[in-house]
Backbone as CSV, one residue per row, in Angstrom:
resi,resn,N_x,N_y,N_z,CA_x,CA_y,CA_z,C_x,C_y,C_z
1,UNK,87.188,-31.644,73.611,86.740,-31.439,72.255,85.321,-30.881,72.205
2,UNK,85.021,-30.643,73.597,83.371,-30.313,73.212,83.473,-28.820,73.202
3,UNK,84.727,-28.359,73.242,84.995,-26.699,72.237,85.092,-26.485,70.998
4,UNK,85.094,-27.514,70.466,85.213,-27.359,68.952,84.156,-26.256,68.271
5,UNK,82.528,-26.112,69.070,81.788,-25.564,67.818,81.796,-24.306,68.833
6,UNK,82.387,-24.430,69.979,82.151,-23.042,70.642,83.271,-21.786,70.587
7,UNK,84.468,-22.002,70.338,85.420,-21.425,69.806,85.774,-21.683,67.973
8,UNK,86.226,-20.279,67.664,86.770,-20.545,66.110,88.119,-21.058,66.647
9,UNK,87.930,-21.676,64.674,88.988,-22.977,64.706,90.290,-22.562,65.301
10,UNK,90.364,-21.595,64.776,92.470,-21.257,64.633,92.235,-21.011,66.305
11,UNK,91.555,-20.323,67.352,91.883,-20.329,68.450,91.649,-22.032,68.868
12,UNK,91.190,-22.530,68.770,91.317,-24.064,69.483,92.420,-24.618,68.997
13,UNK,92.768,-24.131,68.035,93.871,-24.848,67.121,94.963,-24.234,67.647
14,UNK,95.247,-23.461,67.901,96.175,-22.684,68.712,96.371,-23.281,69.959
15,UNK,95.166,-23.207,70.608,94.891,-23.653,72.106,95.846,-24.924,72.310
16,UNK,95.407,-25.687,71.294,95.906,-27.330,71.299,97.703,-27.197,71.317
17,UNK,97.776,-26.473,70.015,99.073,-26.434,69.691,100.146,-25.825,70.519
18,UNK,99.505,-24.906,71.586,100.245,-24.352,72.118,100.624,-24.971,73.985
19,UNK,98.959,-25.491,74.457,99.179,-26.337,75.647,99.194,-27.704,75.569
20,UNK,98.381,-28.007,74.911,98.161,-29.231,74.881,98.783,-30.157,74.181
21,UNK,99.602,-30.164,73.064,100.441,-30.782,72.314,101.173,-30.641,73.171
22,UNK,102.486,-30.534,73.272,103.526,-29.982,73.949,103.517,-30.957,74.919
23,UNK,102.762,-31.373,75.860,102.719,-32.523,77.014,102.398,-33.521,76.417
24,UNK,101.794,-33.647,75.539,101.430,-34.771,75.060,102.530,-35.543,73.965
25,UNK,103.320,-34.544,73.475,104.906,-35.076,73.049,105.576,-35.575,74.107
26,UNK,105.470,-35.156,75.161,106.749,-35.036,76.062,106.423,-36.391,77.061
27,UNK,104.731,-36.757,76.915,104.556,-37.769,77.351,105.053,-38.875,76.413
28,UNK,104.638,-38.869,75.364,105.421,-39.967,74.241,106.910,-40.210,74.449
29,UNK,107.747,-38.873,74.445,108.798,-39.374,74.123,109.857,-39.896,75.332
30,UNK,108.976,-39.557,76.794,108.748,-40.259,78.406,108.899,-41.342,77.992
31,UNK,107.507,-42.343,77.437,107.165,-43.244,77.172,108.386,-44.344,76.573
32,UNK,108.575,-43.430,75.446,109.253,-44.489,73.930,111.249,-44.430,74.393
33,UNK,111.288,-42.917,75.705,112.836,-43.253,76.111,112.672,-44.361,76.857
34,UNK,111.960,-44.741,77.463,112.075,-45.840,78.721,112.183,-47.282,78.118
35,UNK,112.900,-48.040,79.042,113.948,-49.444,78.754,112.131,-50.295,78.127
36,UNK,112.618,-51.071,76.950,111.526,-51.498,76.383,110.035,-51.275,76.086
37,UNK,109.837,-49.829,75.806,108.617,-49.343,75.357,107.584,-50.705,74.531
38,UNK,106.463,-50.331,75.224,105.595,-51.713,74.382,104.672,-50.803,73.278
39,UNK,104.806,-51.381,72.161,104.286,-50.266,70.773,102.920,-50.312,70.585
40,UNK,102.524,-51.936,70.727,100.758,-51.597,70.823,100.787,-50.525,71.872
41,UNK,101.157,-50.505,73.166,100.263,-49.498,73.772,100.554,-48.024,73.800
42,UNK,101.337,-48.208,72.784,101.854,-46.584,72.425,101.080,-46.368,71.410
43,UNK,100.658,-47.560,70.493,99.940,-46.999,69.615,98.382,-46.820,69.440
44,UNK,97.777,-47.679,70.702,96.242,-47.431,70.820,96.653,-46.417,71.475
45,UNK,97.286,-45.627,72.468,97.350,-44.721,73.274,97.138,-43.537,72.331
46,UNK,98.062,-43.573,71.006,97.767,-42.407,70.055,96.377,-42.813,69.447
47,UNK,96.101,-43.645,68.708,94.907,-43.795,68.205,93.536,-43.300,68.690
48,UNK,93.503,-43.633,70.474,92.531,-43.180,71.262,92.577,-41.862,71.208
49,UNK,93.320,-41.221,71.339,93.597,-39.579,71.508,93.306,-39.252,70.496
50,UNK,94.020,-39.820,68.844,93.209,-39.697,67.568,91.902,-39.752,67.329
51,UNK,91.254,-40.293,67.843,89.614,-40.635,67.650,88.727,-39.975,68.283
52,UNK,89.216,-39.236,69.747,88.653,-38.155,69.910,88.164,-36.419,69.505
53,UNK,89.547,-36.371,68.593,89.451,-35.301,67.357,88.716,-35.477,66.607
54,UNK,88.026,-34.470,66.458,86.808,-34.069,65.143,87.399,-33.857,64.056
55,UNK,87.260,-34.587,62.640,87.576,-34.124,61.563,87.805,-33.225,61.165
56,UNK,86.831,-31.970,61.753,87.382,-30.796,61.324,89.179,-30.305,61.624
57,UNK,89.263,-30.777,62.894,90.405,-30.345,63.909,91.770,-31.703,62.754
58,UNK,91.351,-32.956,62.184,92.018,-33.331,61.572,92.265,-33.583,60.851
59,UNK,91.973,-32.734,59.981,92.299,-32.011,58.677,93.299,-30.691,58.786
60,UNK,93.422,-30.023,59.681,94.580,-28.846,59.700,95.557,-29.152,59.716
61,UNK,96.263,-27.845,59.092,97.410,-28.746,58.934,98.385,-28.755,60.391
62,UNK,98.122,-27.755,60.829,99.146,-27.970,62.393,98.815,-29.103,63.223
63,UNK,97.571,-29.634,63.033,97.282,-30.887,63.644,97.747,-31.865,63.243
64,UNK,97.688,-31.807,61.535,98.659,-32.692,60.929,99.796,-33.126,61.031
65,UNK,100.580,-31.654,61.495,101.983,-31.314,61.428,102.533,-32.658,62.747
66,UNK,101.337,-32.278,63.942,101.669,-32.947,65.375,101.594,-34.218,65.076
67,UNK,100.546,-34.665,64.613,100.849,-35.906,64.110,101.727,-37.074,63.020
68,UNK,102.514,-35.822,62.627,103.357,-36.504,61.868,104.694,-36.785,62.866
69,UNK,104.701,-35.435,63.905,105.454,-35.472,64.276,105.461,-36.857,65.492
70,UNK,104.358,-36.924,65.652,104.411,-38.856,66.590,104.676,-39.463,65.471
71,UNK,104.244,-39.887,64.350,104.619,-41.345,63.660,106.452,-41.158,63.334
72,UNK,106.715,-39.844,63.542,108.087,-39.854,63.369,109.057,-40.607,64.101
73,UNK,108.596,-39.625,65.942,109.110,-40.430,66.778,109.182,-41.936,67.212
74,UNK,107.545,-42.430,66.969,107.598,-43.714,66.736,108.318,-44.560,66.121
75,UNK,108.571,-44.216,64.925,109.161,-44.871,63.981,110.681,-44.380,63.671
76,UNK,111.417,-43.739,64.418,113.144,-43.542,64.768,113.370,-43.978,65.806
77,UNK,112.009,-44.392,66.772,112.463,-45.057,68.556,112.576,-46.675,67.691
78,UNK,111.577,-47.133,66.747,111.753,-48.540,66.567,112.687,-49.251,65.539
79,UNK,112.746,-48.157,64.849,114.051,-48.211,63.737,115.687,-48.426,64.531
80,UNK,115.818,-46.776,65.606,116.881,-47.290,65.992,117.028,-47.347,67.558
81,UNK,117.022,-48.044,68.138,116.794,-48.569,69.339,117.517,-48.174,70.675
């Protein structure tokens, strides 16, 4: 994140969206397939990763988008089991 003021937004935003999301789903949904996923640590795990983003970066909406797209998965892995 310490690119944030050195690149414009839409390229970091891109950047993210294009490498860096992408593993970072694929680690979640690693995570939440495996026999008894534990949810606190799925969910400080997102939170931490959340808190390292700069407001600016979470406020967009494609950042948004990614993050909706975890509380989704979260919440269809615990809904249906």
């Amino acid at each position: 994140m310490s690119w944030v003021d050195m690149l414009p937004h839409n390229s970091l935003v891109t950047l993210l969206d294009k490498h860096f999301f992408p593993r970072w789903l694929q680690v979640l949904g690693t995570w939440l397939s495996g026999p008894n996923p534990n949810y606190y640590e799925v969910t400080s795990w997102y939170q931490g990763w959340k808190a390292l983003f700069p407001q600016q970066l979470l406020t967009d909406s494609t950042v948004k988008g990614i993050t909706n797209v975890y509380l989704c998965m979260l919440s269809c892995n615990v809904l249906v089991p």
